[in-house]
C-alpha atoms as an extended CHARMM CRD file, in Angstrom:
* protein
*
       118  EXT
         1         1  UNK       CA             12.6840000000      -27.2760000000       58.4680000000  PROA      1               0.0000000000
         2         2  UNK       CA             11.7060000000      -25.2700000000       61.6620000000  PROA      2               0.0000000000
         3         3  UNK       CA             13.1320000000      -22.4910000000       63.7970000000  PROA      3               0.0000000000
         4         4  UNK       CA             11.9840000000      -22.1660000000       66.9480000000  PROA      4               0.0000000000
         5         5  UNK       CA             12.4190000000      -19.3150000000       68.8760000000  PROA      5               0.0000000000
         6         6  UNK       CA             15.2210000000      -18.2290000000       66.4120000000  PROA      6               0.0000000000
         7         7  UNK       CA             17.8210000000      -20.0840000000       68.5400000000  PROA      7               0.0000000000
         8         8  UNK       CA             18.1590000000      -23.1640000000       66.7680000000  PROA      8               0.0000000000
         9         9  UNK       CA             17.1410000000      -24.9540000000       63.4300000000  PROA      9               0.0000000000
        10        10  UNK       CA             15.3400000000      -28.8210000000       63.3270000000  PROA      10              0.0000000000
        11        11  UNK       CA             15.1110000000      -30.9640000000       60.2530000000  PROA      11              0.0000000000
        12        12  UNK       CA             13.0750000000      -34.0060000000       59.3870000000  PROA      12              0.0000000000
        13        13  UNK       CA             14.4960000000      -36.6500000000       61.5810000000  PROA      13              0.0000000000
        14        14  UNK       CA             14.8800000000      -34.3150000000       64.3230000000  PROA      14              0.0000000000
        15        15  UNK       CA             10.9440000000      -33.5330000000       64.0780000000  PROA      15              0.0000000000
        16        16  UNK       CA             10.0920000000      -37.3970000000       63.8900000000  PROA      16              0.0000000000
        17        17  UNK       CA             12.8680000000      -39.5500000000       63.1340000000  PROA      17              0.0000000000
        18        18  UNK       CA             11.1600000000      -42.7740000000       61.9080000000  PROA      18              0.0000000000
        19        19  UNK       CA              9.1970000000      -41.1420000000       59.6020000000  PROA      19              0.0000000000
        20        20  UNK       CA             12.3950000000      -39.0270000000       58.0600000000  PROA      20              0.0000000000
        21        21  UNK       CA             14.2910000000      -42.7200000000       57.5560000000  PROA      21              0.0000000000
        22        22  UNK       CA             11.0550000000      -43.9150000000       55.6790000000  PROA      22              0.0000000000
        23        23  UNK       CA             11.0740000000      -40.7060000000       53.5490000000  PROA      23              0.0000000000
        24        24  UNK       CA             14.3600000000      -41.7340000000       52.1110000000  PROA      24              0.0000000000
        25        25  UNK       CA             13.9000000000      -45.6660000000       51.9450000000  PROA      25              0.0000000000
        26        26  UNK       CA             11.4480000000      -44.8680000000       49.6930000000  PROA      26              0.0000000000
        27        27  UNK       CA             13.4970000000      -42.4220000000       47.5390000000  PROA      27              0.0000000000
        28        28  UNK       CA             16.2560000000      -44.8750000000       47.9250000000  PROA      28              0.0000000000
        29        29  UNK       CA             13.9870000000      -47.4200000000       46.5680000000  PROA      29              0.0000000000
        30        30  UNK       CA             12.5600000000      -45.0050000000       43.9560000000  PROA      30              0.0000000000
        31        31  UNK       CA             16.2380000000      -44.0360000000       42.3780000000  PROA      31              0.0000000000
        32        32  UNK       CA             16.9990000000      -47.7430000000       42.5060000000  PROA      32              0.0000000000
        33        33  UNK       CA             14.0110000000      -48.6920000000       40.6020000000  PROA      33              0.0000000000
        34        34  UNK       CA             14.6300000000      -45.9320000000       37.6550000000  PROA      34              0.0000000000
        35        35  UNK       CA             18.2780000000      -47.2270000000       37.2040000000  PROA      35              0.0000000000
        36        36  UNK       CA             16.8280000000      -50.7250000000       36.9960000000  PROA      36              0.0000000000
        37        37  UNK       CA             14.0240000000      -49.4210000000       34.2480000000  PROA      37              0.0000000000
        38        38  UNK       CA             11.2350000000      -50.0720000000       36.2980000000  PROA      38              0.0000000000
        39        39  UNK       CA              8.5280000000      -47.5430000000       35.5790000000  PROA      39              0.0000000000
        40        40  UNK       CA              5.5750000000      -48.9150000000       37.9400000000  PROA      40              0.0000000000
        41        41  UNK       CA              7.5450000000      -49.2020000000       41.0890000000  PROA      41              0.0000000000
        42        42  UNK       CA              9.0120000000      -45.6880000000       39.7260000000  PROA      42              0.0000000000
        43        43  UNK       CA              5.3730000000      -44.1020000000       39.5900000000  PROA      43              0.0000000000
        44        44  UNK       CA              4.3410000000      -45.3900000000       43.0270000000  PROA      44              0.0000000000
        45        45  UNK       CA              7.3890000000      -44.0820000000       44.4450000000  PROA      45              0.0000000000
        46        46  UNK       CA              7.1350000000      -40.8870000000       43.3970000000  PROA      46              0.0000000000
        47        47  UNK       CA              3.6070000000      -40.5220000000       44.0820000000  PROA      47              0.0000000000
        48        48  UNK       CA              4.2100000000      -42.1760000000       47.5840000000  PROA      48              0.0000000000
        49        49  UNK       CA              6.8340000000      -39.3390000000       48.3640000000  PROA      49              0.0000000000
        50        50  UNK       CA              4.6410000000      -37.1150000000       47.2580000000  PROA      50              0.0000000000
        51        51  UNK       CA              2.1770000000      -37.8000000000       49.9790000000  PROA      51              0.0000000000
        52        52  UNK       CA              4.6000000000      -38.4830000000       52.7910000000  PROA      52              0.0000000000
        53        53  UNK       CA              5.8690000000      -34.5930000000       52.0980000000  PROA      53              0.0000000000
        54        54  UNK       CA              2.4050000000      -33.4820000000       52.5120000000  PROA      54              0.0000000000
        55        55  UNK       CA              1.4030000000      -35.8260000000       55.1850000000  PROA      55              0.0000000000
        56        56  UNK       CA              4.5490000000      -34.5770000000       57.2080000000  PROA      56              0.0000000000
        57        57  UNK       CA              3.6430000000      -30.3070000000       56.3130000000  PROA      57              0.0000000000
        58        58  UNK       CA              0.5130000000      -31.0080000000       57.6500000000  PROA      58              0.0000000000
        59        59  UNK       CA              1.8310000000      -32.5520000000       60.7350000000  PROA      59              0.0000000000
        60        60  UNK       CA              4.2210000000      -29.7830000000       61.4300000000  PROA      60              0.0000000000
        61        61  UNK       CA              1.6070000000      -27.3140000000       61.0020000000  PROA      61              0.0000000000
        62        62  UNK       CA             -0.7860000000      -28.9840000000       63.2920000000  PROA      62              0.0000000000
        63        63  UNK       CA              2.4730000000      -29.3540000000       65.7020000000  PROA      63              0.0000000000
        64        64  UNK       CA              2.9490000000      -26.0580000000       65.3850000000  PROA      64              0.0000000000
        65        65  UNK       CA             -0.4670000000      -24.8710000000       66.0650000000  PROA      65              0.0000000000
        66        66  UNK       CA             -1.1120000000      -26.8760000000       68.7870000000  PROA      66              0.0000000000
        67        67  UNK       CA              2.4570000000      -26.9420000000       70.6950000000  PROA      67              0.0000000000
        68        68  UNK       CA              1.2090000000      -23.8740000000       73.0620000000  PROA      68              0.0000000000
        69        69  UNK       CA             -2.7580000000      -24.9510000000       73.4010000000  PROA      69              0.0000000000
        70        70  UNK       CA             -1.6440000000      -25.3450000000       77.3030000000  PROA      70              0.0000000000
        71        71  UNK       CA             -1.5620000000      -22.0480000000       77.5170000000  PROA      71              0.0000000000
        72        72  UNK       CA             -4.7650000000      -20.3520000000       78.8850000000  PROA      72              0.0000000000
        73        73  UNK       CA             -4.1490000000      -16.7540000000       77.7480000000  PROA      73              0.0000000000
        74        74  UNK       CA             -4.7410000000      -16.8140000000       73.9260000000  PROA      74              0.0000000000
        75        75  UNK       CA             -2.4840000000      -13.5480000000       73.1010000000  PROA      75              0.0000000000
        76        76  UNK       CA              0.8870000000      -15.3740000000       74.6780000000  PROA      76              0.0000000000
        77        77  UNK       CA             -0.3480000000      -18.8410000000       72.4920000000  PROA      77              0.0000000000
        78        78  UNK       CA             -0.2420000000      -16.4170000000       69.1330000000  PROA      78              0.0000000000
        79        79  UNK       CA              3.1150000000      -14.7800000000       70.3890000000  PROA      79              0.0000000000
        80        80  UNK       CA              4.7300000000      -18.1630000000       71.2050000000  PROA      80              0.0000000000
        81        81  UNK       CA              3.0950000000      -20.2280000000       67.7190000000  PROA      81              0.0000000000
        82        82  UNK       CA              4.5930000000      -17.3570000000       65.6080000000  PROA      82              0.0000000000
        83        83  UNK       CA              7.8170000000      -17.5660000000       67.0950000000  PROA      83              0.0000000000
        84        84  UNK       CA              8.1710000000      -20.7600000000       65.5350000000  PROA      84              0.0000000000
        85        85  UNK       CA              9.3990000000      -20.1740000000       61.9270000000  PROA      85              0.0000000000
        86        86  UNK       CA              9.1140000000      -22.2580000000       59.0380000000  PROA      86              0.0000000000
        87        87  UNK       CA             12.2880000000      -22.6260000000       56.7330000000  PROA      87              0.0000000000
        88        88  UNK       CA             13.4220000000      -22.8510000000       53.3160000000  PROA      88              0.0000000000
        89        89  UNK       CA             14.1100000000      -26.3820000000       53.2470000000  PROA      89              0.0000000000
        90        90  UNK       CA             10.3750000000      -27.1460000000       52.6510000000  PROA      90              0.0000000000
        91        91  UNK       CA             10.7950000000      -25.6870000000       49.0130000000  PROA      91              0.0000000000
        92        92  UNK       CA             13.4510000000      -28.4860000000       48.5280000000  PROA      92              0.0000000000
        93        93  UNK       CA             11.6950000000      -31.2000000000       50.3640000000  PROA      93              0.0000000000
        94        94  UNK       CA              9.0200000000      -30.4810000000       48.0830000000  PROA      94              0.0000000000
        95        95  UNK       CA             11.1240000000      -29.8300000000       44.9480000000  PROA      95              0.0000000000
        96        96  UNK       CA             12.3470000000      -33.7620000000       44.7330000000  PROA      96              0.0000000000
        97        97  UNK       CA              8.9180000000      -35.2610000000       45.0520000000  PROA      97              0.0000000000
        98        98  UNK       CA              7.2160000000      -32.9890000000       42.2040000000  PROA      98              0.0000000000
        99        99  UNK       CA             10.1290000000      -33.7320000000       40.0820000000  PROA      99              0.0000000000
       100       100  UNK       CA              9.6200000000      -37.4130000000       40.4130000000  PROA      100             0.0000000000
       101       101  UNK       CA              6.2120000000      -37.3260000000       39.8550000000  PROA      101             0.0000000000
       102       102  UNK       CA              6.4770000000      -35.1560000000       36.7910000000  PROA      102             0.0000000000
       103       103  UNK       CA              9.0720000000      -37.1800000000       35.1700000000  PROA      103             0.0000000000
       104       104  UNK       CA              6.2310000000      -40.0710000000       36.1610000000  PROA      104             0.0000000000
       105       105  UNK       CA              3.5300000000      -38.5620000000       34.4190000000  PROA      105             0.0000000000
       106       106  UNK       CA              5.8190000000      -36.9340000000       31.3600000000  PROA      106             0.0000000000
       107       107  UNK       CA              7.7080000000      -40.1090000000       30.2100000000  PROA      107             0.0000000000
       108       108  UNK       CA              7.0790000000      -41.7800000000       26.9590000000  PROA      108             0.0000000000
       109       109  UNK       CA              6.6260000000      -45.5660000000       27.0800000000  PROA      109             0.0000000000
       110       110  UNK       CA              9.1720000000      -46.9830000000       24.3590000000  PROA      110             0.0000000000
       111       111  UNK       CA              7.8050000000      -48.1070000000       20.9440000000  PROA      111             0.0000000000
       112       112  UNK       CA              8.6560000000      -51.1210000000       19.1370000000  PROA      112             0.0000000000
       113       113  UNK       CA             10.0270000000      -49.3100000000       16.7640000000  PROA      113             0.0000000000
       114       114  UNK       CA             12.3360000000      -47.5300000000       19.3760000000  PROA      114             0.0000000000
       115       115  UNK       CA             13.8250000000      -50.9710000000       19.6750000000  PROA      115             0.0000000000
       116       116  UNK       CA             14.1330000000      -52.4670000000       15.5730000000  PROA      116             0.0000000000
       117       117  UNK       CA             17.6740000000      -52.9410000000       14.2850000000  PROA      117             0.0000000000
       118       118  UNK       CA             19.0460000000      -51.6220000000       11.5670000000  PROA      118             0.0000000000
């Protein structure tokens, strides 16, 4: 998720541990409820996700921005915040939410007529 320096890599429970676990309970909970057909719990999950992936981009860029503020002399603060890089894995992080939430919104709801014998 981030690079700093260019000497090593962190990911999400390395950034904030807690909050990566409850990122994937409620995925977990999320790909239980679709197995079990249950499209509410399904919705809220997604769209919960959703917002825990934005809540924690916005933490790592305030983290980011504010990790050298310490620093009196603005020009080594810029030097030091951009050697911080962000990585790839935020496209993916954010790929799994938006899927959810689009297969949320972009379901049908089964008709009666879905369900008649023949």
């Amino acid at each position: 998720m981030l690079r700093p320096f260019h000497l090593f890599n962190w990911n999400v429970y390395q950034l904030n541990q807690p909050f990566g676990f409850l990122l994937m309970l409620v995925g977990i909970i999320g790909i239980i409820c679709a197995v079990l057909n249950q499209s509410k719990v399904t919705k809220l999950a997604a769209f919960i996700s959703l917002a825990l992936v934005i809540l924690l981009l916005i933490a790592a860029v305030l983290k980011v921005k504010t990790s050298f503020s310490f620093i009196p002399f603005k020009g080594i603060n810029a030097f030091l915040t951009r050697q911080i890089a962000f990585k790839w894995g935020w496209y993916v992080l954010f790929a799994g939410p938006l899927l959810s939430v689009a297969g949320a919104l972009f379901t049908r709801k089964p008709q009666i007529s879905d369900y008649k014998q023949v």
